[in-house]
C-alpha positions in Angstrom: 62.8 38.2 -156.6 59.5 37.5 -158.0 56.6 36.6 -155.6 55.5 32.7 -155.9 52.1 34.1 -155.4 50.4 36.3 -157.9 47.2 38.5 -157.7 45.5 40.5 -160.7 42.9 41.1 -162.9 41.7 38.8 -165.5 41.0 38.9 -169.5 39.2 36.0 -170.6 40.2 36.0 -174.4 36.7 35.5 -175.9 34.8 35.9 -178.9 32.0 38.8 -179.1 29.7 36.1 -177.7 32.2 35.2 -174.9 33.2 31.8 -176.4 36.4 30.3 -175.7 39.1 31.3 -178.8 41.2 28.3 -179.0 44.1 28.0 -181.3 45.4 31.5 -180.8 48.2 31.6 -183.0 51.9 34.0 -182.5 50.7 36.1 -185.7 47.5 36.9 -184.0 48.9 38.0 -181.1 51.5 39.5 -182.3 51.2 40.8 -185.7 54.3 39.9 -188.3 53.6 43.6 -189.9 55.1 45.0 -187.0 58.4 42.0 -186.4 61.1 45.3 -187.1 60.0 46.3 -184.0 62.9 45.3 -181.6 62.9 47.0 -178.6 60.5 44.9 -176.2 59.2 47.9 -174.5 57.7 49.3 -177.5 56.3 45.6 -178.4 53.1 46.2 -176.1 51.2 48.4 -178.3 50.5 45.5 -180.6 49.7 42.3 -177.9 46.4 40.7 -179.7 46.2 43.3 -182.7 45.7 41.1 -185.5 43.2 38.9 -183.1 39.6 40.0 -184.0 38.0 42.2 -181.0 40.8 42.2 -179.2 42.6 45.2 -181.1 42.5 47.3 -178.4 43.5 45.5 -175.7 46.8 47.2 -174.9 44.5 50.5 -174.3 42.7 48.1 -171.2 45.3 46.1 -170.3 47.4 47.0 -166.8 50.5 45.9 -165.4 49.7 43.0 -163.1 46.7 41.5 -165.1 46.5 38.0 -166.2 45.5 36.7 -169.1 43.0 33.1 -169.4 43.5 31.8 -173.0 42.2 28.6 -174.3 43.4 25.2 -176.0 46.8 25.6 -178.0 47.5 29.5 -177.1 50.7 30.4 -178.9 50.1 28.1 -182.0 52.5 28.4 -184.9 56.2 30.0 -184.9 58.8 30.5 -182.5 57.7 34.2 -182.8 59.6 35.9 -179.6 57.8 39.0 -180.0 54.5 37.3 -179.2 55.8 36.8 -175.7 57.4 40.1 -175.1 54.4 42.0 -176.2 52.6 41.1 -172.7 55.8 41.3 -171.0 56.1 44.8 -172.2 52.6 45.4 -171.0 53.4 43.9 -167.5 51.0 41.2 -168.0 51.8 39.4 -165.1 51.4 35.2 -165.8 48.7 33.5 -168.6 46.7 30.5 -167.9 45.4 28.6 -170.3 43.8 25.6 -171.0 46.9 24.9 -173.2 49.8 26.2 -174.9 51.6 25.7 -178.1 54.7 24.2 -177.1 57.7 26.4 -178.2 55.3 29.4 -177.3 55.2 27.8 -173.5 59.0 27.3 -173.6 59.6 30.4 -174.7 57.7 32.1 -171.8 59.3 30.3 -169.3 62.3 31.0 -170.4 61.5 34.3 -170.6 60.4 34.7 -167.0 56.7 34.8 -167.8 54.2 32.6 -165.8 52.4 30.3 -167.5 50.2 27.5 -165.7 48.0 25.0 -168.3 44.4 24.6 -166.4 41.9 22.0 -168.7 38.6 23.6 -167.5 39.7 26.8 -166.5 36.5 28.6 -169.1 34.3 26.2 -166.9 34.7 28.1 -163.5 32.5 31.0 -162.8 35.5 33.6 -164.1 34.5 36.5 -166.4 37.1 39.6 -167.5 38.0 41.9 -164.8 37.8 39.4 -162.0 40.2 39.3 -159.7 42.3 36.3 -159.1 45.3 34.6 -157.4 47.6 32.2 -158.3 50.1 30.5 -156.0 52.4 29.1 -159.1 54.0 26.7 -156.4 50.7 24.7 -155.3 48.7 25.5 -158.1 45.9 27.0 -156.4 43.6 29.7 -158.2 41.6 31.3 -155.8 38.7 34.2 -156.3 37.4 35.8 -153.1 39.9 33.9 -151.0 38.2 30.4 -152.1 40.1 28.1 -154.7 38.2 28.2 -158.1 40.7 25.9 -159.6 43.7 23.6 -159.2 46.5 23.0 -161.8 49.6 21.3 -162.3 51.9 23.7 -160.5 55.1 25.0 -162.1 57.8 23.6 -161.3 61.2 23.5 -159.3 63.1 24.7 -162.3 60.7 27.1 -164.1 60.2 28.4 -160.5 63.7 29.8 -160.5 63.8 30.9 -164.1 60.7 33.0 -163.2 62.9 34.0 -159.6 65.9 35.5 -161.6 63.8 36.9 -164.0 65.0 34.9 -167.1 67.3 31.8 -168.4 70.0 34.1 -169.3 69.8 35.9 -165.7 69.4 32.2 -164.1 72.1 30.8 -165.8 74.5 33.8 -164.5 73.0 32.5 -160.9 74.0 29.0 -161.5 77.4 30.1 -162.8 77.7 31.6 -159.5 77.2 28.4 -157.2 
């Protein structure tokens, strides 16, 4: 079962200047030049290649980190891929200050965390910070002290995340 409290580093998705990118769309994070690709462990290699400066960020990125995106992360189509890229990469939950919707159901459904936090780019958080999550109260904490609060997920994303994905959560509730 999946812990209700995650820890890991963090990539602030930023231009060269370190300005919020907002509006990160599926094709930018997950190129459609590469959509034959079907085996999700092999979809890694292209997270964020067709997103300017971040082309080599599946060269840096390690299982556990976390990824803070800005306003409307996962813009556009109901491209799959763009989620299973950082699942393949062990990416470990993304905060944003908001997602595109089918991109947010489709990581929850997928077992990904995903918390929206308005402000998040306001706290004193740069790339390679450490950070923790408690997905169940919301709590982001740096250093042990809470940074920032956000709607928490909840009851029901909570367990998709537990089992791992809505097909293995739906097997669990066929069960009961």
């Amino acid at each position: 079962m999946k812990p209700a409290v995650i820890k890991g580093r963090i990539w602030l998705i930023t231009d060269e200047n370190g300005k919020r990118l907002d509006d990160i769309d599926t094709d930018m994070i997950f190129h459609n030049r590469y959509l034959h690709i079907t085996e999700v462990s092999e979809m890694g290699k292209h997270a964020l290649g067709n997103l300017e400066g971040w082309k080599d960020f599946p060269d840096k990125a390690k299982e556990g980190d976390i990824i803070i995106a800005g306003k409307n992360f996962g813009a556009g189509s109901s491209r799959q891929q763009a989620v299973d890229c950082f699942i393949s990469l062990g990416i470990r939950a993304i905060v944003a200050e908001s997602f595109g919707a089918i991109y947010k159901r489709n990581a929850i459904n997928s077992g990904l965390a995903v918390l929206e936090c308005p402000g998040i780019f306001e706290k004193e958080l740069k790339s390679r910070d450490v950070i923790e999550i408690d997905l169940e109260t919301g709590s982001i904490k740096k250093d042990k002290i809470e940074v920032a609060k956000t709607k928490p997920m909840s009851d029901v994303q909570m367990e998709i995340y537990r089992a791992g994905n809505l097909f293995e959560y739906g097997k669990l509730m066929g069960r009961q």
